[in-house]
Every structure is written in structure tokens, then in C-alpha cells.
N, C-alpha and C positions, 0 to 999 in steps of 0.2 A: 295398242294398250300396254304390251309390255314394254314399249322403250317410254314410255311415258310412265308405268310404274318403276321402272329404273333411274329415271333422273330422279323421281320422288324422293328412292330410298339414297340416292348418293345428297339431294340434299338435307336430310335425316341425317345420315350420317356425318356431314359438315357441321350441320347443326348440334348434332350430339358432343363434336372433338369439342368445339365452343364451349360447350355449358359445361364440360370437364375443365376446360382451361380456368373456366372464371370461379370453381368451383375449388378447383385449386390453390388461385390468386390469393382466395378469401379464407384457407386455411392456412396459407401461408402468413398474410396479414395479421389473421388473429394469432399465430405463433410470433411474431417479431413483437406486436404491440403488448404479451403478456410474455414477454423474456424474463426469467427474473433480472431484477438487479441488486445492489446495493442502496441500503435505505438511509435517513440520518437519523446518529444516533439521539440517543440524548443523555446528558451529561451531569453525572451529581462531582465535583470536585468534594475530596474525601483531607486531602491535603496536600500540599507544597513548600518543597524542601530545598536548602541548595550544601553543601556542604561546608563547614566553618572554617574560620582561619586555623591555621596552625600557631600555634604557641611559640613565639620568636624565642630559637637558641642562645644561648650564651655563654661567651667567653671572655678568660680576662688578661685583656690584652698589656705588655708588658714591656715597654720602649725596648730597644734591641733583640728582643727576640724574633724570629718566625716561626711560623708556625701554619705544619700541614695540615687541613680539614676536607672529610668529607661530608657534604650535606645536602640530607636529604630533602626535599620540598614537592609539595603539590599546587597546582592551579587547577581553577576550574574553566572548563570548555567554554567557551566564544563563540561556540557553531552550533550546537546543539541542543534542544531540550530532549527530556523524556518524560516517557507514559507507561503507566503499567498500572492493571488493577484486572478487574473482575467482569463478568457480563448476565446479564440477567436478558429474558426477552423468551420468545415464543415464536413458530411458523404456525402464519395463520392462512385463512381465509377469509376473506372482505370485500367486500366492493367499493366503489369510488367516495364512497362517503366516509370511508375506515367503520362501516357499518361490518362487525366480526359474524360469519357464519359459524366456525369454528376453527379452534386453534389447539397446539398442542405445547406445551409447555416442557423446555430444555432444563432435562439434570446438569447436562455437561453440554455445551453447546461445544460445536466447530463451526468453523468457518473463517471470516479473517475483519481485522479492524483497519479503515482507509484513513487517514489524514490527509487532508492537502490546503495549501492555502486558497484554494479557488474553490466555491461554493457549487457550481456548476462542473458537473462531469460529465461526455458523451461517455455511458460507461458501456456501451457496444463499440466503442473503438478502441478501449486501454489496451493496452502493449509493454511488455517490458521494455524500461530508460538502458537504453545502451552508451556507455559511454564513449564509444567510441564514433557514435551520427553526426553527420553532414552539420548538424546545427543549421540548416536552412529552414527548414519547416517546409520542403517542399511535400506534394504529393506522393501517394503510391504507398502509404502505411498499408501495413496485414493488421487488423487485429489479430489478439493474441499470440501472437509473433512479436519480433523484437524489434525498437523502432530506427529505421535509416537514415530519417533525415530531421530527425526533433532534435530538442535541448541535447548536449552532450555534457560531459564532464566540467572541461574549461570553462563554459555557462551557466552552469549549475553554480560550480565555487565561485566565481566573479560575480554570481548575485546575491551573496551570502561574505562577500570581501575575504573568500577562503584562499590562501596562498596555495600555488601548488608542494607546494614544500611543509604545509604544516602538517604535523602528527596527525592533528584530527582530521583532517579533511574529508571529503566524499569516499573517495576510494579506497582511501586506507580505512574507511571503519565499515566500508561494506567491499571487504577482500574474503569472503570466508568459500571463493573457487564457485560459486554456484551451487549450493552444497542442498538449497531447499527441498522440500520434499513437492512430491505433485500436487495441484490446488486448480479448482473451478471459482471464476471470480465472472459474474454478469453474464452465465454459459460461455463463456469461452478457457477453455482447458492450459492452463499453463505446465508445463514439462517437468519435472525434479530439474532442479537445477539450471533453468531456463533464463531466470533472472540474473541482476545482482542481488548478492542478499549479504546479509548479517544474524550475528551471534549473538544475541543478548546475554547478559550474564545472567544462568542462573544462583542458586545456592555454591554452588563449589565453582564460581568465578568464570570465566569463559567458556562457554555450552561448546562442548563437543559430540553431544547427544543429540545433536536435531531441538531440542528446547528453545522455547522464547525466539523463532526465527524472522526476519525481517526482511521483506523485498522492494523494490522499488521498481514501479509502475509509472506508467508515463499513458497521459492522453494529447494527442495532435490537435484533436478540435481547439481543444479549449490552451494548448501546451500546458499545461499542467502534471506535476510530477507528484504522484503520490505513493506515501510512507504508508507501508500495509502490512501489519504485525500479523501473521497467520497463527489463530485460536490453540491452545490447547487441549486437546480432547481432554477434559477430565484438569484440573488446576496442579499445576507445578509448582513446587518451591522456587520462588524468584528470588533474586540478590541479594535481598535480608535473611529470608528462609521463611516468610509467608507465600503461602499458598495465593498463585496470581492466575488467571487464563491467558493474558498476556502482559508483551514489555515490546517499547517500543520508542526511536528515537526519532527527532525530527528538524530538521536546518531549522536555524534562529543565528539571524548577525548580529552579536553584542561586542564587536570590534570596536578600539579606540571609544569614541565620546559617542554610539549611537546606543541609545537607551529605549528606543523604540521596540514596541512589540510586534509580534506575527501571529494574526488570527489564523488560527486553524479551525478546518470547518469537518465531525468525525461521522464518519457512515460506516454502516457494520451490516453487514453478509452472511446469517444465518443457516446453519445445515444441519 
């Protein structure tokens, strides 16, 4: 009788590690399937602006003379637009019907604003864009880590007709050394300074204060590169001197005769 109550309890015991494991499985699933993520946003366009010609100088030219000039002029950017403005919104509770249990409504939100041209983001895989990857797209990305074998530099600006040698290009306008502060984007933890990132201007011209910062994210699944202004706790004075929560830039090719636009599609990361 007791070797026969002994096998009972050893398989009791199997039985029990089982129903732990599956017991497990299914809190683990319910954790992956309510990860947060990044939502879309939605959009009121407030206005758009681009900057006017300059007033042609004048001189009066004089048969036999020469004459030295210096002269100053501006053009406007070829590669880029921008975004800046304000955020309104709440962290709620809901269910699948966007039926609200309750919500809590943000004085100052943080958190960060996505752009990308691709409407679709596995946003459990984003990675910060390194410019220096493989450009294969092979296997073996980390989330949240930084990506090896995605888009790099050289294919970035080749999709966008960016010279390497132009002023504006990728690199040179997101050089500011990885200077970001630390940020959670779809639970995954990105580092101070992990990215590449950018300086947006605030009020007193080139942000040397951490203000209006800009990283650039990259998803494998979909290869996808997204533009993610991270929020201002509390509104800053931006490049005018109104009070903004963010600024942010984003590739646009208006090289030579291409007149075409680039839908961006914006989702936004509440905390």
C-alpha cells in the first residue's frame, strides 16, 4: 500500500509542476497581449508655414569697376519638414470596444510623439536606427537595443535623394553625441543616450538644455524608421517663444522637380 501511495503522490506531484507551468504560460500571455503600446494619435492641423523669400539686394553696377561683395542668403531645406505643437489626451481604462471604465486626465503629459511613414509598427520590436548596420535586414535584432542589420545611414539618405555631403542631411542634423535623456517606449527601456538624437530649437536657438529632443527609432519587422519627439514634462518655449510640448523633424524629398508628398502616419505614448 505504501509503494502504491507513493507513486500516487509522485504523480500528484507531476501533476501539480503541470498545472504551475500552464498557470504560468497564461500569466505570461496575458502580460505580452496587454503590454502597453503606442496609440494613434489624432490630428487637428492648427497651421503651416514655410519661410518667404528674401528681398533681392541691390547694386549699381558701373562699366569698369569691380567690386567686392559679401552676401548673405538663406534657402529653405529639401529634406525635411517639421512639427511642433501641444498634446492633450488622458490614460484610461477601456476595454476592446474603447468602452472607458475610467480615466485620468493629464495637466502636463510626458511621454513621446512617433512619426513614421508606415502605418503599421511591430512596436514590441523598435530599436534604435544605427547608422552604422549591415543594411541587410537580416535576423537577430534585440529590441530595445540598437539595430545591426536594418536600414543604415547611406539608405536612409538615398531614399530621401540626400547627398552625403549635404549640410542638412541625416547625420549632420541628428549629431547632438547621444545626449538624450532615458525614455520607456512600448515597455522597452531605452538608455540616456542610446539613440541618435537631436536638438530642436528652442527659444534661445539651439537647445543645449535637454529641451525639444528628437531620437530616431527603427522597427525590423516592418523596416520602418521612426521620428520620436520625446514630450515635455510641463510646455517649453519653442523657437518662436510659445509655449510648445514638443518639436520635431521628419525626412520629406523635395529635391530637383519631385513635388510629391510623404504621408506620415503620428501615434503618441502617454505617461
Amino acid at each position: 500500500m505504501a509503494r502504491i501511495n507513493l507513486v500516487l503522490s509522485s504523480y500528484a506531484q507531476i501533476y501539480l509542476v503541470g498545472l504551475i507551468a500552464i498557470l504560468l504560460a497564461i500569466v505570461l500571455q496575458l502580460f505580452l497581449s496587454t503590454a502597453i503600446e503606442p496609440t494613434g494619435g489624432n490630428i487637428t492641423e492648427i497651421r503651416t508655414e514655410t519661410a518667404p523669400n528674401d528681398t533681392a539686394g541691390q547694386h549699381e553696377a558701373q562699366a569698369g569697376n569691380i567690386t567686392e561683395l559679401n552676401i548673405e542668403g538663406y534657402s529653405t531645406t529639401q529634406s525635411w519638414q517639421g512639427y511642433f505643437g501641444n498634446i492633450t489626451g488622458t490614460i484610461q481604462l477601456a476595454d476592446a470596444s474603447s468602452d472607458v471604465l475610467y480615466n485620468w486626465s493629464l495637466a502636463d503629459p510626458e511621454g513621446e510623439v512617433y512619426a513614421s511613414a508606415n502605418e503599421t509598427i511591430s512596436w514590441s520590436n523598435i530599436q534604435c536606427l544605427n547608422f552604422t548596420s549591415t543594411g541587410t535586414r537580416a535576423g537577430g535584432e534585440t529590441p530595445g537595443g540598437t539595430s545591426l542589420f536594418g536600414t543604415n545611414l547611406s539608405q536612409l539618405e538615398a531614399e530621401y535623394s540626400i547627398n552625403s555631403s549635404d549640410v542638412d542631411g541625416v547625420n549632420e542634423t541628428f549629431s547632438d553625441s547621444n545626449s538624450h535623456v532615458a525614455f520607456y517606449s512600448a515597455n522597452l527601456e531605452f538608455e540616456a543616450g542610446e539613440c541618435v538624437s537631436a536638438d530642436i530649437f528652442d527659444n534661445s536657438g539651439k537647445s543645449t538644455d535637454g529641451n525639444f529632443e528628437e531620437v530616431l527609432l527603427y522597427e525590423p519587422t516592418t523596416a520602418s524608421v521612426i521620428f520620436t519627439a520625446l514630450i515635455e514634462p510641463g510646455s517649453v518655449a519653442g523657437y518662436d517663444g510659445q509655449d510648445y510640448d514638443f518639436e520635431m523633424l521628419v525626412l520629406e524629398d523635395g529635391h530637383g522637380a519631385d513635388i510629391d508628398t510623404t504621408t506620415y502616419f503620428f501615434f503618441v505614448e502617454l505617461e
